[in-house]
N, C-alpha and C positions, 0 to 999 in steps of 0.2 A: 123838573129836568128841562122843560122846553124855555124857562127863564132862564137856566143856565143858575138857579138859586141853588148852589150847596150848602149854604147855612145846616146845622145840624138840627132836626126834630125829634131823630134820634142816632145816636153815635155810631158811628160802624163798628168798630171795637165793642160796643154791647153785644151789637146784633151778630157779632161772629161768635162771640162767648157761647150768646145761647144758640146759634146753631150748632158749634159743636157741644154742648148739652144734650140737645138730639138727635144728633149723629153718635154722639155714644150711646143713646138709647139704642136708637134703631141697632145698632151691633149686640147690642144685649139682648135684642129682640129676633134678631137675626133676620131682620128686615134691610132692605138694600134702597133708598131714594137717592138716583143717583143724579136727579135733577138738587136737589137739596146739597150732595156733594160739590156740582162743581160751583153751585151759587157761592158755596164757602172758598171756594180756588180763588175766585173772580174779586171776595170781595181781602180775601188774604192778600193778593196782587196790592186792592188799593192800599191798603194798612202798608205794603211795602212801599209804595209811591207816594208816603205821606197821607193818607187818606182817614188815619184813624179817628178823630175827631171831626171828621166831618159829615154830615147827611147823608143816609141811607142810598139815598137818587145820587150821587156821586157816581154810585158802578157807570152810567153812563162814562164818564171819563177812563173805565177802564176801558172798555167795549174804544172808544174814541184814539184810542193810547195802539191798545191793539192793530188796529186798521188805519191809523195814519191820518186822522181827517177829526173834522171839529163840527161838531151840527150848530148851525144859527139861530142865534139867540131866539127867539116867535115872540114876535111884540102885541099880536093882538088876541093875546091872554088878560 
């Protein structure tokens, strides 16, 4: 995130699949994680902004999108 690398390591589109996998569990369970919820809003948002095949660490661009501002690149990674 702090290189600004969204290459995929792994896809957002997987990784929202399987959180709603377990987000239908938890309702079958009748358990409520609703930190796990909005993670899925946030990363549903990027899939709408073109985000589906790209790297996990992207949410930052949603959080970025949201609040109007771009964090710089950190070169001495």
């Amino acid at each position: 995130m702090l290189r600004r690398d969204f290459e995929p390591g792994f896809y957002v589109e997987h990784f929202v699949k399987d959180l709603g996998i377990a987000l239908g569990e938890c309702e079958r369970m009748g358990i409520q994680l609703p930190g796990m919820t909005q993670s899925k809003k946030f990363f549903d948002i990027y899939i709408e902004q073109g985000g589906a095949r790209q790297g996990t660490q992207g949410f930052l661009q949603v959080l970025e999108r949201m609040n109007q501002v771009e964090i710089p690149k950190y070169h001495k990674i």
